[in-house]
N, C-alpha and C positions, 0 to 999 in steps of 0.2 A: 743403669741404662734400661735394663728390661722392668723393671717396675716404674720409672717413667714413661717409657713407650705405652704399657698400661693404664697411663694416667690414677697411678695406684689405686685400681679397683681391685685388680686381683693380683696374687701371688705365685698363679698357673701362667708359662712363658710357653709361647708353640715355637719351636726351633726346630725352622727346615735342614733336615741333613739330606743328604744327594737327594734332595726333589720330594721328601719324604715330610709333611708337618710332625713333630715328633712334640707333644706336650708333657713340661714339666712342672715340678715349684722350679721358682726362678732361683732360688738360692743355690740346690744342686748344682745345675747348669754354671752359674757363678761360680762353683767349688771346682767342677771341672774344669774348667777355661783355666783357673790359676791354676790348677794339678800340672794340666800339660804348658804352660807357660813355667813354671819352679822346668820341669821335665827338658826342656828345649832349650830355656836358657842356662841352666847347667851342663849339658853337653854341651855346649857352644863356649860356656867359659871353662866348663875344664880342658878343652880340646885348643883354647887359647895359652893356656898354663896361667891362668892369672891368679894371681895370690889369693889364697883364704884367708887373709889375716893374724894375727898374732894375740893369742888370748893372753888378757891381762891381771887375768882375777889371780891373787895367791891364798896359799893356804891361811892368812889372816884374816882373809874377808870372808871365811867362812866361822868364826869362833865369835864363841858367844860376848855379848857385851857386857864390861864389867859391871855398870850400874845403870840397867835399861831404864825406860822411859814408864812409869809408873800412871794408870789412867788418874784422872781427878773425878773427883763427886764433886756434883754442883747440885747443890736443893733448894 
């Protein structure tokens, strides 16, 4: 969104905080926004008790393959 808003000229986003134009790269700003959304809606689900699901991986799918995949030469 903020590098459209820019009509991708630039990578510098001005984000007003309390009244305040505050300039960044737009990607930061991007990073932040997800940090505190991970942040909020994790309390909000764990405060729900909603499951974390159930990991599936076993110790087979960590061991090595008996006869891996071999590159090919092509000339």
């Amino acid at each position: 969104y903020m590098a459209y808003t820019l009509k991708f000229a630039s990578s510098t986003y001005s984000l007003n905080l309390f009244g305040h134009p505050e300039l960044g790269y737009a990607a930061v700003w991007a990073v932040l926004a997800n940090l505190i959304l991970v942040v909020v809606l994790s309390a909000i689900f764990n405060g729900a008790k909603m499951s974390n699901g159930v990991d599936k991986t076993s110790p087979s799918d960590y061991q090595p393959e008996v006869n891996p995949a071999r590159a090919v030469e092509t000339h």
